[in-house]
N, C-alpha and C positions, 0 to 999 in steps of 0.2 A: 439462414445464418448458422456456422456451426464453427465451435471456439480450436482454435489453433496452440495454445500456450495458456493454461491458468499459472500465474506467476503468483498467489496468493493463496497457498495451504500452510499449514499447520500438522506438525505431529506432537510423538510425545515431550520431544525437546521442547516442548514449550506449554501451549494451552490444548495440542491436540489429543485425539485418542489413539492414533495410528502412528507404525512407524513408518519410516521413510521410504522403504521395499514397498509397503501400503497403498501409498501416495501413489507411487509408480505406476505399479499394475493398475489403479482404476484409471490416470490416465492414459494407457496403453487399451485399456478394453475403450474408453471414453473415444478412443483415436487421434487423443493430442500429441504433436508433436517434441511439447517442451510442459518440464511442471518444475514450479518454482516451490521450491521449502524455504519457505522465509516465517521463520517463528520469531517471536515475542522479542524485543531487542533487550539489553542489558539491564537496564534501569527498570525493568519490571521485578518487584521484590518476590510475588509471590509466583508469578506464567516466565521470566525471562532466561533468556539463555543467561551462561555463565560460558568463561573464555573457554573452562576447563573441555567442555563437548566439545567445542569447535571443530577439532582436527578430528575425533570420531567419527562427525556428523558427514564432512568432505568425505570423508574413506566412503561411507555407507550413499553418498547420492552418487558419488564414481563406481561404485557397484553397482549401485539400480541403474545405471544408467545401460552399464554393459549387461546387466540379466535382463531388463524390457528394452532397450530399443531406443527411449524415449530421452531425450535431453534433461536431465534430472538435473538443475541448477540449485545451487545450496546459496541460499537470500536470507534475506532479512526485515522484519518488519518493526524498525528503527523507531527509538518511540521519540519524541520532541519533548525535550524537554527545558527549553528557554524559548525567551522572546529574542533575544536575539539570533536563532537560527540554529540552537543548541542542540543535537540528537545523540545519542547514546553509541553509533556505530564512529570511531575513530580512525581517523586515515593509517593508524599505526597498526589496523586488521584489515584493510579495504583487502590487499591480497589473499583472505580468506575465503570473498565471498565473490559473487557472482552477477548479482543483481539484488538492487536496495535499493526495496520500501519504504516511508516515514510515513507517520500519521501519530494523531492526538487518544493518546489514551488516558483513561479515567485514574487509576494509580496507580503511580509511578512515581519515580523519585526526580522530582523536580528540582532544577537551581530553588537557593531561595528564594529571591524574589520574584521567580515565577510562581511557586506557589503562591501568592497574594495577588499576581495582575493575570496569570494565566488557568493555571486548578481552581482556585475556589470560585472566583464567578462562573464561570464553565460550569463546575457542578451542580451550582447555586440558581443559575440559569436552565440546567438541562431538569432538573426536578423542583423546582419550586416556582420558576417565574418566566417559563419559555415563553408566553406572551409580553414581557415587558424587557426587553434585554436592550442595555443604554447604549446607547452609539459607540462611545468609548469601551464598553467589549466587544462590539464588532471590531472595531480600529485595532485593538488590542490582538485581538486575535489573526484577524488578516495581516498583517504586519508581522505577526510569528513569522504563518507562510511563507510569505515572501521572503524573508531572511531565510529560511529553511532552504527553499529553492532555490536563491540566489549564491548561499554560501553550503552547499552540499551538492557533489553531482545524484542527485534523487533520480531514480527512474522512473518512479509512482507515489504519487501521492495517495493514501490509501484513505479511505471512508470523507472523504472533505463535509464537514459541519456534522457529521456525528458528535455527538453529546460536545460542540464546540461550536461558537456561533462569530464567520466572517462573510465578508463580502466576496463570495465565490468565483463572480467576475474579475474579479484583482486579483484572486489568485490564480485564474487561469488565464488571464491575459501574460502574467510571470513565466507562471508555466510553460505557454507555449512559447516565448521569447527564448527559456534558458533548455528547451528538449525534453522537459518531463511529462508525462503524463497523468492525465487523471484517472482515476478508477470509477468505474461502475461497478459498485460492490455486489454481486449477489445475494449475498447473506442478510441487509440489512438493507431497507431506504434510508437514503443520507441526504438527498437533494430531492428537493420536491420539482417537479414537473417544468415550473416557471422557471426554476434554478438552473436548471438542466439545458433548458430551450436556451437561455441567456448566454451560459457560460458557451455554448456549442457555437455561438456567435461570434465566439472572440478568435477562433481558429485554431482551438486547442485541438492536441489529439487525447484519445479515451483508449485505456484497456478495459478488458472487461476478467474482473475475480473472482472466485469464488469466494472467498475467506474461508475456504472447507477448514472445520475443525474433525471432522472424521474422514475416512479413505472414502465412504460411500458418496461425500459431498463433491471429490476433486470433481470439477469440469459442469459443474452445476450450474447454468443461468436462466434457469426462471424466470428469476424475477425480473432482471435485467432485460428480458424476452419480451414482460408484458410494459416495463419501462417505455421500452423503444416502441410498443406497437402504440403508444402515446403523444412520445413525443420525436420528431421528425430530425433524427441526427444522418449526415450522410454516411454510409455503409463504411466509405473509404477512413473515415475519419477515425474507428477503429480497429485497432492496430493488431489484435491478436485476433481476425477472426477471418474464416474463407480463404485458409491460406496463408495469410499473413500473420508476420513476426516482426515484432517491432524492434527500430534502431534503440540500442539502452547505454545511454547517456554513461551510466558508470561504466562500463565496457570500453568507451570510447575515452573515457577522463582516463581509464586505467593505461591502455595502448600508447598514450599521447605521452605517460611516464611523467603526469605532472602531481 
């Protein structure tokens, strides 16, 4: 197995160390065909892009793109931040970007009322009570997803039940309904094994990420490597690896001009 596209780095536009010319060349020595710069999305106070880089940030992946080779797509890694399906990237920049990531992160500037049914148990549950999490934060939180996927063309879901606790199958049965894919994150386990074997049941498809926060990381699946020597997912079923490059849902929302 050897990775075709990481769609999930990070530079200094965001929480990374490297710049984007970085990113490039390790996936050109790595012999990926495509790398995704998708940093920290808006609503991050203290890692998130601001609008102001935006147009900078395009110039310098359309350079990397023509100095290695390699398909340098400038993304995003959209953070959620309601239950009703709320993310930070807005259809009034979709033409900025390329391909868009969403996922749950720790903090961020939430609607209000998400902070109280979606941040504080989540945090409250990730450090102090991960064995007793009430059905109704599961619910709570599966039910973000779902809105997320339903009302965003998402191409990746990124880290699913990182420091965030839903019914993974519900949200990958969504997923595979509405074209998005789930992540295997490298950097981090997010799904434990039974998770993983379950959701692979429902027919979803999987990318695999690195979430490299340095140049040295782009193209890294390790871990992901000794995942799969566990658990019995079919080869075809992911999408960025052996050659293949996956259809992206926003590409195709963008094309359709809706």
């Amino acid at each position: 197995m050897f990775l075709t596209a990481d769609y999930h780095t990070h530079t200094v536009f965001s929480h990374g160390k490297g710049q984007i010319i970085d990113n490039a060349i390790m996936a050109k020595e790595k012999g990926l065909k495509a790398v995704g710069i998708s940093d920290h999305g808006f609503a991050h106070p203290a890692f998130g892009l601001t609008k102001k880089k935006v147009p900078k940030m395009r110039a310098l992946c359309d350079e990397a793109t023509k100095t290695t080779g390699v398909q340098v797509l400038l993304g995003i890694e959209s953070n959620i931040i309601g239950t009703d399906g709320t993310v930070d990237l807005k259809p009034s920049l979709y033409d900025n970007f390329d391909i868009f990531l969403a996922g749950i992160h720790k903090f961020v500037l939430y609607k209000f009322k998400s902070i109280f049914t979606l941040f504080l148990p989540d945090l409250y549950h990730t450090y102090f009570a991960k064995n007793k999490i009430p059905e109704r934060v599961i619910k709570e939180n599966t039910k973000t997803f779902v809105n997320v996927i339903k009302n965003n063309p998402i191409d990746v879901i990124t880290h699913l039940n990182f420091c965030c606790f839903c019914d993974p199958v519900e949200v990958a049965k969504v997923a595979s309904d509405y074209g998005t894919y789930i992540e295997l994150n490298a950097k981090k386990v997010h799904l434990s094994d039974d998770e993983l074997y379950a959701i692979s049941k429902t027919g979803v498809n999987f990318v695999i990420g690195s979430d490299a926060h340095s140049p040295e990381r782009v193209g890294e699946i390790s871990l992901v490597e000794k995942m799969l020597s566990r658990v019995d997912i079919p080869k075809e079923r992911i999408k960025n690896i052996d050659g293949r490059l996956p259809d992206l849902r926003f590409k195709a929302f963008k094309e359709r001009g809706l």
